[in-house]
N, C-alpha and C positions, 0 to 999 in steps of 0.2 A: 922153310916151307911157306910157302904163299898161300893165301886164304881167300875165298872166294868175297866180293862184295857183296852177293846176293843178299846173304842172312844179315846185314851188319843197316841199323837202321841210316837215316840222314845224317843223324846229329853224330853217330859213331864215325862215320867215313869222314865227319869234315876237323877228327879231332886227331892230333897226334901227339906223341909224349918225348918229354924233353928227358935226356940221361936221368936225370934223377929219378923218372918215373911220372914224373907229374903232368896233366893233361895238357895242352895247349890246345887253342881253334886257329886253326888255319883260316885264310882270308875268303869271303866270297867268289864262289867261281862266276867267270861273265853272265854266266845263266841268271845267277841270283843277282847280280846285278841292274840284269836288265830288268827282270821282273819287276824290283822295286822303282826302277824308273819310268816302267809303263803303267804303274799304281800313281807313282806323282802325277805326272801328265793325263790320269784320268781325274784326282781330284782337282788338277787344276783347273782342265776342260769344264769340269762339275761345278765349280766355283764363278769360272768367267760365265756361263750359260745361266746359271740359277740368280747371278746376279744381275744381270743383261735382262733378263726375264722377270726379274721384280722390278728393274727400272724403270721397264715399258708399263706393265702395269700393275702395281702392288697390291691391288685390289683381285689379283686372281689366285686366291689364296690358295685352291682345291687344284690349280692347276699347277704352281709350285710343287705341292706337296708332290702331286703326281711324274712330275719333271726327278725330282730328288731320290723317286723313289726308281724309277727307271736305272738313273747310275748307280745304285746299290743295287738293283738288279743285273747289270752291266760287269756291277765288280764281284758279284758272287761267281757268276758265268764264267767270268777267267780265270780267278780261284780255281772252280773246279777244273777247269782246263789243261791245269800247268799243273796239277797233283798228279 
């Protein structure tokens, strides 16, 4: 008998069990893959820009902060996104 995915949370569907009984995690599917790779390439973006921007002028302090705060703005948004 086969059972439906609906009711079976994330972390249930991505576990399966070896003879003995005992859990195993299966590998990330390409979905979570990518995810995590468009989170790199956002803190990297965030890193090269934040840093580009304190070069030019380090003395913009209130503007930094605001620039910083926009990518964690940025990364809450796709978070909720992909949920």
């Amino acid at each position: 008998m086969k059972t439906s995915n609906k009711n079976q949370t994330a972390s249930q569907q991505n576990q399966k069990r070896f003879a003995t009984g005992q859990l195993r995690f299966t590998q990330p599917t390409q979905r979570h893959k990518s995810i995590a790779k468009s989170r790199k390439w956002l803190k990297f973006t965030e890193f090269v820009v934040v840093g580009f921007a304190t070069w030019l002028n380090p003395s913009a302090g209130l503007l930094i902060f605001l620039l910083k705060l926009c990518f964690q703005i940025l990364q809450m948004l796709q978070d909720d996104r992909k949920l």
